[in-house]
N, C-alpha and C positions, 0 to 999 in steps of 0.2 A: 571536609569534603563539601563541592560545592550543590545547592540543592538543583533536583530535575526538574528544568521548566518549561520544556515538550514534551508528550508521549504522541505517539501512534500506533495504529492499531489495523489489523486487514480481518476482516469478516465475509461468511459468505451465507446466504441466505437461500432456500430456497423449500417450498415446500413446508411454507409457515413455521417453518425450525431454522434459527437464528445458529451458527456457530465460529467461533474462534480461531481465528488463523495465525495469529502470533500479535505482535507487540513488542514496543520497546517505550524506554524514559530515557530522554537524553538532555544534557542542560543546551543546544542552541539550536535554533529552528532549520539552519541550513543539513545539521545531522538528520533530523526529522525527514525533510525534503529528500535527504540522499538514501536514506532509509527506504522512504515512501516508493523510490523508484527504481532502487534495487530489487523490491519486492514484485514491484509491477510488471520489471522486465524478467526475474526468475518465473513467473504465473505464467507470462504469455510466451516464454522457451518452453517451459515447463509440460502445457497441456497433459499433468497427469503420470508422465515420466518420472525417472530416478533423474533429480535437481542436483549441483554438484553440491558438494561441502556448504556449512553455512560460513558467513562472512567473520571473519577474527577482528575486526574493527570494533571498539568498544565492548564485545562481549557480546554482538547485537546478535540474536539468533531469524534464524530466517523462516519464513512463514514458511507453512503445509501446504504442499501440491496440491493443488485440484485438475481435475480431469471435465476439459471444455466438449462439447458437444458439437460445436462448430469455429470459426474464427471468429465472428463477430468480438468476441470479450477478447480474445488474445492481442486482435486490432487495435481496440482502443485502448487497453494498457499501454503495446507498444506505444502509439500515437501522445497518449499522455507524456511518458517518460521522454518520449523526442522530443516533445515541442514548449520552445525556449520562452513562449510568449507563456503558454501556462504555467509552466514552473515557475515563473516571474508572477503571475498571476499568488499563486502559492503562496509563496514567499512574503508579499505584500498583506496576504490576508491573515498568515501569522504573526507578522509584526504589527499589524492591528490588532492583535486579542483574537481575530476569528480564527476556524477551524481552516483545513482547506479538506478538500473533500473530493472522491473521484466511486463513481459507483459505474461500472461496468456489466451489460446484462448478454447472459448468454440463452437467446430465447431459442433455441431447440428446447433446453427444461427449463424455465423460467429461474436462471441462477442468476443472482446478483453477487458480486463481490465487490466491494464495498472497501476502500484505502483509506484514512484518516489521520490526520495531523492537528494536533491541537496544542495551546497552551496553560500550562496550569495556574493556579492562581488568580 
């Protein structure tokens, strides 16, 4: 089997208490990326809601709902997941070694939820 050399991860922060929204390890960065914004568009349908079934692709399981206070954060996930220049943006900065990174704030309660892609090794 071959070894995983992407994980990412979704977190949400708020209220000095850091917590875990899911994760996966996938061996190619383009998984990571699709991962990343499958998640992003289930959080920002989602605001909180019953989310459909998780995704059978890989075994990947899909991050925990959260319940938005306003649209600001559900905006820019969408917006992320739209836009072809950042995803490219992404893409680029994991085939150089870096992370890529999308932290959205939902300032009604000062929530941050936080998307991450990285490579191992």
């Amino acid at each position: 089997m071959r070894d995983l050399d992407y994980v990412a991860a979704v977190t949400a922060t708020g209220g000095g208490r850091t917590v875990w929204l899911g994760g996966i390890a996938v061996p190619h960065r383009r998984l990571v990326l699709r991962w990343l914004r499958r998640q992003a568009l289930r959080l920002a349908d989602g605001h909180g809601r019953h989310l459909p079934p998780g995704s059978p692709w890989l075994r990947a399981r899909d991050v925990r709902p959260v319940t938005f206070h306003g649209s600001d954060a559900p905006e820019g996930l969408r917006a992320w997941a739209g836009d072809e220049g950042r995803q490219d943006e992404a893409i680029c900065a994991l085939e150089s070694g870096h992370p890529a990174l999308l932290t959205v704030v939902d300032p009604a309660v000062g929530l941050r939820v936080t998307l991450v892609g990285w490579p191992v090794g």
